[in-house]
DSSP file (Angstrom, degrees, kcal/mol; ACC not computed):
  #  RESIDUE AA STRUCTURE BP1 BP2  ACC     N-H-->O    O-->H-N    N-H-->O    O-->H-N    TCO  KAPPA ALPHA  PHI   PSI    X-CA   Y-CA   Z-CA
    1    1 A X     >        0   0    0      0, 0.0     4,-1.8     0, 0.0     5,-0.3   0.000 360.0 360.0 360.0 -40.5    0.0    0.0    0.0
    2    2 A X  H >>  +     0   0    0      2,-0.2     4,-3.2     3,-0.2     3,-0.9   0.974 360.0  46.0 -40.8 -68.1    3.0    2.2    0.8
    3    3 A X  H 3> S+     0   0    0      2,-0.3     4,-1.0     1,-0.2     3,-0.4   0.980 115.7  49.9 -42.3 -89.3    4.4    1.7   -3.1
    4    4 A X  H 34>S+     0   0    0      1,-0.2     5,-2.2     2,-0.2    -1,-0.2   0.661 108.3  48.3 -25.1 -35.7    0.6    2.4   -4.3
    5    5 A X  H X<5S+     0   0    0     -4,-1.8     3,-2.4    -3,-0.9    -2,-0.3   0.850 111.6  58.0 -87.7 -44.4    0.1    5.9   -2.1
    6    6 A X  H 3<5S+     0   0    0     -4,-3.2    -2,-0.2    -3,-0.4    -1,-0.2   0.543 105.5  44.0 -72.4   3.8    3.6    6.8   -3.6
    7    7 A X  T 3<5S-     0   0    0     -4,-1.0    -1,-0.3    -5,-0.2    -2,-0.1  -0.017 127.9-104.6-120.3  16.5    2.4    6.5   -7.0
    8    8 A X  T < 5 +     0   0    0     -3,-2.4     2,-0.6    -5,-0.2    -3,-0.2   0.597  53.4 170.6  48.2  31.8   -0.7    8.4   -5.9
    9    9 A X     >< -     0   0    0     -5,-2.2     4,-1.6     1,-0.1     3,-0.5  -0.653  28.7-149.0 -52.4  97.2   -3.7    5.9   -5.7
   10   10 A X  H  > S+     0   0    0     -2,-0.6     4,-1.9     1,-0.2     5,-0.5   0.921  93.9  58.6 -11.8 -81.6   -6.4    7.0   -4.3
   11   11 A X  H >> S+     0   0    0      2,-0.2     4,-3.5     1,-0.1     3,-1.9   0.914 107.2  51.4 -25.2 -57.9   -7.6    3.8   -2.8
   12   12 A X  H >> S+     0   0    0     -3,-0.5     4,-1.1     1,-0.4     3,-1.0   0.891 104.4  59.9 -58.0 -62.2   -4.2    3.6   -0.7
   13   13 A X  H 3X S+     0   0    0     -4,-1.6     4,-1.5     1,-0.3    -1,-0.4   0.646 109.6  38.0 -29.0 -60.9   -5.0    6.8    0.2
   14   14 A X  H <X>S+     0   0    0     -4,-1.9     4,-3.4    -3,-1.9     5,-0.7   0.890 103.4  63.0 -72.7 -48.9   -8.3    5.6    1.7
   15   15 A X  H <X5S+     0   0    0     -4,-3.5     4,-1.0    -3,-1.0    -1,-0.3   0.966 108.8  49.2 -64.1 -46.5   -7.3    2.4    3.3
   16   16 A X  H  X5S+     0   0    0     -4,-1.1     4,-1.9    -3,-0.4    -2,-0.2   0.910 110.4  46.0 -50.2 -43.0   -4.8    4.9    5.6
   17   17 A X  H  X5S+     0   0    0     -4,-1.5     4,-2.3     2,-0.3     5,-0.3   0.952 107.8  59.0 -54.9 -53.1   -7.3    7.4    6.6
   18   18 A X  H  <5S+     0   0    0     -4,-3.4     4,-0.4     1,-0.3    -1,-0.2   0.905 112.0  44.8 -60.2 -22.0   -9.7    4.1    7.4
   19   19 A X  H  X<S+     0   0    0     -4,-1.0     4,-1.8    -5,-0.7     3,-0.3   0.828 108.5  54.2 -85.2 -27.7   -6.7    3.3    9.8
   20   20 A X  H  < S+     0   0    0     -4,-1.9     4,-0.3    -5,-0.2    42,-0.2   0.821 110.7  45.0 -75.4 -14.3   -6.5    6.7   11.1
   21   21 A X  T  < S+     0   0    0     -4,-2.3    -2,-0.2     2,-0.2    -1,-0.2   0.347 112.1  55.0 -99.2   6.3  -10.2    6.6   12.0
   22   22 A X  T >> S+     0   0    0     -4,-0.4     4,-1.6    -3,-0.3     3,-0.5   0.849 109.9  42.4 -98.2 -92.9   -9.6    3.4   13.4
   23   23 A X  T 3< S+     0   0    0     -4,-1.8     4,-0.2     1,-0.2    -2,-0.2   0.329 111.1  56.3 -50.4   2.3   -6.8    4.5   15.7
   24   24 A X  T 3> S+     0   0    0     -4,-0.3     4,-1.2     3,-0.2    -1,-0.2   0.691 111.9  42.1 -90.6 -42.3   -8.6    7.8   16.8
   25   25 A X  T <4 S+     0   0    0     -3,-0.5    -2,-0.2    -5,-0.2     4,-0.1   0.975 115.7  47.8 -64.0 -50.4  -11.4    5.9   17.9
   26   26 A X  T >X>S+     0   0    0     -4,-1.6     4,-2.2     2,-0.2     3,-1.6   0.918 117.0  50.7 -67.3 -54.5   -8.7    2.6   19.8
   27   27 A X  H >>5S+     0   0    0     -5,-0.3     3,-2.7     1,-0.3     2,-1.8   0.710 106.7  49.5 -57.3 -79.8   -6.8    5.9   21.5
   28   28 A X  H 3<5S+     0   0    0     -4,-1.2    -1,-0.3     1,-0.3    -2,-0.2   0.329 113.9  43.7 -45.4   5.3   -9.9    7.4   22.8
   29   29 A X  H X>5S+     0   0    0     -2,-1.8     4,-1.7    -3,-1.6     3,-0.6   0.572 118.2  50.1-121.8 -29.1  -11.4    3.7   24.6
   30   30 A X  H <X5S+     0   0    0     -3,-2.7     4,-2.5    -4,-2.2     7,-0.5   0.945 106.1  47.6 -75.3 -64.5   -7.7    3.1   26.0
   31   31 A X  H 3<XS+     0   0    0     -4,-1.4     5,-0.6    -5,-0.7    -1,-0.2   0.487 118.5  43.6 -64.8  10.9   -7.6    6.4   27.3
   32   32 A X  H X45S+     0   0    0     -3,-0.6     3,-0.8    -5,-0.2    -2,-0.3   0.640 124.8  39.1-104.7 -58.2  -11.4    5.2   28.9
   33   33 A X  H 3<5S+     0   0    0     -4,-1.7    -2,-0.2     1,-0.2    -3,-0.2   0.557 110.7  51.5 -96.2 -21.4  -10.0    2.0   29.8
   34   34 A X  T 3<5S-     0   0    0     -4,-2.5    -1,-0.2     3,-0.1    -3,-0.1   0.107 116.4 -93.5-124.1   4.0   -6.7    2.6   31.0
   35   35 A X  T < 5S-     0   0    0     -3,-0.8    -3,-0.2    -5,-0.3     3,-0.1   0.997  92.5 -42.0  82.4  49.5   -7.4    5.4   33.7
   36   36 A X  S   <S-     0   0    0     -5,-0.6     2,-0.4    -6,-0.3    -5,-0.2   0.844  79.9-174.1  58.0  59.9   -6.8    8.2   31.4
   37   37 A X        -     0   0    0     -7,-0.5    -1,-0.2     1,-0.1    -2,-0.1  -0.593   7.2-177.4 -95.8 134.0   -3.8    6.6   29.8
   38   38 A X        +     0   0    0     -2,-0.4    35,-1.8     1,-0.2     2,-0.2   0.201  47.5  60.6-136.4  31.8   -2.6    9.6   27.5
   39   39 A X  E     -a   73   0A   0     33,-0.2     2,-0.9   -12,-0.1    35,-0.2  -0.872  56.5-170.3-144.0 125.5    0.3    8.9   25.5
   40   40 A X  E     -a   74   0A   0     33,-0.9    35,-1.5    -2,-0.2     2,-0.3  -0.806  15.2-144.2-111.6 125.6    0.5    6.0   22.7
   41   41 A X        -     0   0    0     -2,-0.9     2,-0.5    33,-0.1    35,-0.1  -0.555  12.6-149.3 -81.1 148.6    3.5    5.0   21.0
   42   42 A X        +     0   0    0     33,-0.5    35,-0.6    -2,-0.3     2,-0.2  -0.965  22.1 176.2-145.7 111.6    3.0    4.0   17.3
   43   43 A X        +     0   0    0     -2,-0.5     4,-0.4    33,-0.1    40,-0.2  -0.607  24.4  63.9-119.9-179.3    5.3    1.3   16.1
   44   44 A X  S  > S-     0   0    0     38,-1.6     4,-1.2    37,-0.2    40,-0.1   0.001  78.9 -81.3 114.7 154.2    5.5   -0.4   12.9
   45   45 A X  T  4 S+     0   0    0     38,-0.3     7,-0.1     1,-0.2    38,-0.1   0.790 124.2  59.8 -72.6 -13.6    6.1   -0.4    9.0
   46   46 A X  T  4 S+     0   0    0      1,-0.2    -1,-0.2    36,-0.2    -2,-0.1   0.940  98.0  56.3 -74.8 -40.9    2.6    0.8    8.6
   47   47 A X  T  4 S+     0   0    0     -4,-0.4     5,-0.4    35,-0.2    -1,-0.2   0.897  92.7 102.5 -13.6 -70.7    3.5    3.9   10.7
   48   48 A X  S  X S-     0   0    0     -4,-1.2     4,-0.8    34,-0.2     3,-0.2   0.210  77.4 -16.6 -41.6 139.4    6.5    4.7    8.1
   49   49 A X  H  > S-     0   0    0      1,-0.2     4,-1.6     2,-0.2     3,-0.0  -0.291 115.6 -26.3  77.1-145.0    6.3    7.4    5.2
   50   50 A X  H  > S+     0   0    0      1,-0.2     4,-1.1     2,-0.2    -1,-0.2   0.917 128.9  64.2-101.7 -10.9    3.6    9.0    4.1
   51   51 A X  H  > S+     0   0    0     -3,-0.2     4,-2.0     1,-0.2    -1,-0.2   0.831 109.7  45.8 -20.7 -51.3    1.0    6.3    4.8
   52   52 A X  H  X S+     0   0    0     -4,-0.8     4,-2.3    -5,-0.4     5,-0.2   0.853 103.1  56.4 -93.1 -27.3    1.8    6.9    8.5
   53   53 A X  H  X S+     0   0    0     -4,-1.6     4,-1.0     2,-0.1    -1,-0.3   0.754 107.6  52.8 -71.7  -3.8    1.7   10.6    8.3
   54   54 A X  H >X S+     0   0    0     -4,-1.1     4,-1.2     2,-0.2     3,-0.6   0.948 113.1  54.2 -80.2 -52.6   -2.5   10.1    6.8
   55   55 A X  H 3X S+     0   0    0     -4,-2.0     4,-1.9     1,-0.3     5,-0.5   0.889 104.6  43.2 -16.1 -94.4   -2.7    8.0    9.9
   56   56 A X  H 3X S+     0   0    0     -4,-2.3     4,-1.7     2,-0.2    -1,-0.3   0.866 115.3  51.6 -37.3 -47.6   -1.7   10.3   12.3
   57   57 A X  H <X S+     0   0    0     -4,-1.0     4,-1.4    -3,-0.6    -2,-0.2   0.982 117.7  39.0 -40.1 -86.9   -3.9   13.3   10.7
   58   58 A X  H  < S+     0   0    0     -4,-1.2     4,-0.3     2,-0.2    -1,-0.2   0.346 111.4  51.9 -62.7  -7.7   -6.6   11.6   10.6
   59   59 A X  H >X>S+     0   0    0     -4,-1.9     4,-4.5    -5,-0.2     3,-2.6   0.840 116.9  49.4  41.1 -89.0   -6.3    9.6   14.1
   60   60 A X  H 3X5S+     0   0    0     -4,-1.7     4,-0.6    -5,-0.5    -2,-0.2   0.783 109.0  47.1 -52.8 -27.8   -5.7   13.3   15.5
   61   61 A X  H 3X5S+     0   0    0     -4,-1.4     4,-0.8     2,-0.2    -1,-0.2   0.582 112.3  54.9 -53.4 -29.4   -8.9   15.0   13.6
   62   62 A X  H <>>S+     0   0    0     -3,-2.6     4,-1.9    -4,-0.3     5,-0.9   0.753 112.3  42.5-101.1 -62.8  -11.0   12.0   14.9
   63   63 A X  H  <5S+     0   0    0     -4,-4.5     7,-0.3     2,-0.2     4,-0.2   0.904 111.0  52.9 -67.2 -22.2   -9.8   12.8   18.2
   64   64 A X  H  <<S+     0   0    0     -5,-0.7    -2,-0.2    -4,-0.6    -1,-0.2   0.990 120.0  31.3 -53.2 -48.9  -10.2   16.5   18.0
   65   65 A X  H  <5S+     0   0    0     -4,-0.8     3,-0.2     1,-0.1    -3,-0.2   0.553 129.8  31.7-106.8 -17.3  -14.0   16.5   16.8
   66   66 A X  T  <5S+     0   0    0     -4,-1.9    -3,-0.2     1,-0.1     2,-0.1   0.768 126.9  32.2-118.6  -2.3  -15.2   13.5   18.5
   67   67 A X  S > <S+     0   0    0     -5,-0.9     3,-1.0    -4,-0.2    -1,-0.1  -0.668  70.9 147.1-128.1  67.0  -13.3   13.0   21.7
   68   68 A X  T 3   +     0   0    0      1,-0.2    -1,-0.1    -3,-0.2    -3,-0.0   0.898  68.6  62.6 -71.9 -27.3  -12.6   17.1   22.8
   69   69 A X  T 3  S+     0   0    0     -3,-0.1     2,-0.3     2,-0.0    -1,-0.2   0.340  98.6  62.8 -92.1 -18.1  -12.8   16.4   26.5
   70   70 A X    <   -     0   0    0     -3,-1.0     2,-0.5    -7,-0.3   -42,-0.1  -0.910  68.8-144.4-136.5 147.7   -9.7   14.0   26.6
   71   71 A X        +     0   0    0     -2,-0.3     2,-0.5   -40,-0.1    -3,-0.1  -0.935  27.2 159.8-125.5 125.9   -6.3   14.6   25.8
   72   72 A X        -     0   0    0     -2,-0.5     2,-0.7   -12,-0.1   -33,-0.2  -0.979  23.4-149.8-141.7 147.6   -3.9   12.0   24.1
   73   73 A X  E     -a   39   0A   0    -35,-1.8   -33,-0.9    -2,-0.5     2,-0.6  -0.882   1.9-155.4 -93.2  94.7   -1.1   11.9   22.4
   74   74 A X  E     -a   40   0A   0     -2,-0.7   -33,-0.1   -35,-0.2     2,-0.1  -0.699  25.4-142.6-130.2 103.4    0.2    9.5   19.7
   75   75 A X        -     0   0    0    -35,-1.5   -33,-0.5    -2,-0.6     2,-0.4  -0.132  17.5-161.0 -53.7 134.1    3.6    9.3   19.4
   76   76 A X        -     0   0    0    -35,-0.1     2,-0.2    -2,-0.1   -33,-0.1  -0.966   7.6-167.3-129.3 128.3    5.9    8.9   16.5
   77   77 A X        -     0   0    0    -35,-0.6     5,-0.2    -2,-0.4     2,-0.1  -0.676  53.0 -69.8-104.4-177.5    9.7    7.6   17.4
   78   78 A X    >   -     0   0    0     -2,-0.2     3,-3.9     1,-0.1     2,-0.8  -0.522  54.4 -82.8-112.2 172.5   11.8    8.2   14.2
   79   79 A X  T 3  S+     0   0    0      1,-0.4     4,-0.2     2,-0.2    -1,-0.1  -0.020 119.5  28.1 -32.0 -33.1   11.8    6.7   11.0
   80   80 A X  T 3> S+     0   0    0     -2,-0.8     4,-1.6     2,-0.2    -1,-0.4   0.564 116.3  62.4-104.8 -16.0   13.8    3.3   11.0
   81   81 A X  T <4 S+     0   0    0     -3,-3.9    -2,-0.2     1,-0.2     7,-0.2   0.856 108.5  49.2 -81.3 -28.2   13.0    2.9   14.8
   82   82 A X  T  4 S+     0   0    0     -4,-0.2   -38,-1.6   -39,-0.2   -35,-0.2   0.632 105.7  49.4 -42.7 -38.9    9.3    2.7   13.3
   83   83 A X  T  4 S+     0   0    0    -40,-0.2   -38,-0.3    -4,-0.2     3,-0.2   0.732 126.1  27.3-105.4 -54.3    9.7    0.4   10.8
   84   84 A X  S >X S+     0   0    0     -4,-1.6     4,-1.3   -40,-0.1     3,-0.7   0.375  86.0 117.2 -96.2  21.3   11.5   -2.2   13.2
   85   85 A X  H 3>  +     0   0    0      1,-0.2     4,-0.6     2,-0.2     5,-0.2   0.200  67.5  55.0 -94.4  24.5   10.0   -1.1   16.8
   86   86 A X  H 3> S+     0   0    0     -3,-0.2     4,-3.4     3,-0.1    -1,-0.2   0.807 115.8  42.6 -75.3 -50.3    8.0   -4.3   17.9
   87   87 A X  H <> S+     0   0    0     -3,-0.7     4,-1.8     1,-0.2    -2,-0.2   0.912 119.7  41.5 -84.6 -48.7   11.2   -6.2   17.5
   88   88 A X  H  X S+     0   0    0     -4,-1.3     4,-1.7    -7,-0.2     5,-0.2   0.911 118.4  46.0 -25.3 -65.3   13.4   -3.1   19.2
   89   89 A X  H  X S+     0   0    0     -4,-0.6     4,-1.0     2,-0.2    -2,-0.2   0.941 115.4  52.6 -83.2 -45.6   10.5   -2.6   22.3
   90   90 A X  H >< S+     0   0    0     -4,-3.4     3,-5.1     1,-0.2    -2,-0.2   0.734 111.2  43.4 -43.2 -86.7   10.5   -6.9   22.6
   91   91 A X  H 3< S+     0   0    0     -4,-1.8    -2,-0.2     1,-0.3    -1,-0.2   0.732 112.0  52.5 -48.2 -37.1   14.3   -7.1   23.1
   92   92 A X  H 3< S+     0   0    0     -4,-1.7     2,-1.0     1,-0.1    -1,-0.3   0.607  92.4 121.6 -87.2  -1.3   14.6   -3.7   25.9
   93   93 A X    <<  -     0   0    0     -3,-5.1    -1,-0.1    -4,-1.0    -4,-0.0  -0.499  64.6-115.8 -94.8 123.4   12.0   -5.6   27.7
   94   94 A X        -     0   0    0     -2,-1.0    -1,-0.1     1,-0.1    -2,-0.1   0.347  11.0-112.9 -97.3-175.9   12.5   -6.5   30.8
   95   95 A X        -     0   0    0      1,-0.1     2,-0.4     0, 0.0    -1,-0.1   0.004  27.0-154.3 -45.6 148.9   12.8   -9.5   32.6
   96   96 A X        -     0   0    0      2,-0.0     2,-0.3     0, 0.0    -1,-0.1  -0.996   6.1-154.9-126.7 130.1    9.8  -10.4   35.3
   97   97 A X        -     0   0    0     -2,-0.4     2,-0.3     2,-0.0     0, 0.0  -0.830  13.2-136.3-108.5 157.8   10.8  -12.6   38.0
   98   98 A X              0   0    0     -2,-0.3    -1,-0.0     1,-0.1    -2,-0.0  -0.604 360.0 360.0-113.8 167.2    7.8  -14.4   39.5
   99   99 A X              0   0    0     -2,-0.3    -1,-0.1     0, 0.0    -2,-0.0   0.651 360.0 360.0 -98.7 360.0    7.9  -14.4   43.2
């Protein structure tokens, strides 16, 4: 989809915005569910380019206009840390010892 949006497909276009309206909605029920948990970190290839900046836009517009009351943040770390950061945030995690 990435390849497709860079060659200026509409569709791709769409199928990120349905993921930004997707994650606007997912932040605003965490931040319900989680005790007003108000920063999310956004990891992934999907994240990357300009796919991840329609994401974010829309994500944040979807939180503007339907959740004003609640404040979150969605996080971007940068560009290659995106693209590999499940495999990165697995490996720094740490150990739990069970009692």
């Amino acid at each position: 989809m990435q390849t497709l949006l860079s060659e200026g497909h509409d569709n791709a276009a769409a199928i990120f915005r349905s993921i930004g309206v997707y994650l606007g909605h997912t932040a605003a029920l965490y931040n319900a569910l989680y005790d007003g948990a108000s920063n999310v970190l956004l990891l992934g290839r999907v994240m990357s380019g300009k796919g991840g900046d329609i994401i974010i836009e829309t994500a944040n517009a979807v939180l503007k206009d339907e959740y004003p009351d609640i404040s979150v943040d969605l996080l971007l770390p940068d560009e290659n840390f995106r693209r590999l950061g499940q495999s990165f945030v697995a490996a720094s995690l740490p150990e739990i010892k069970k009692a």
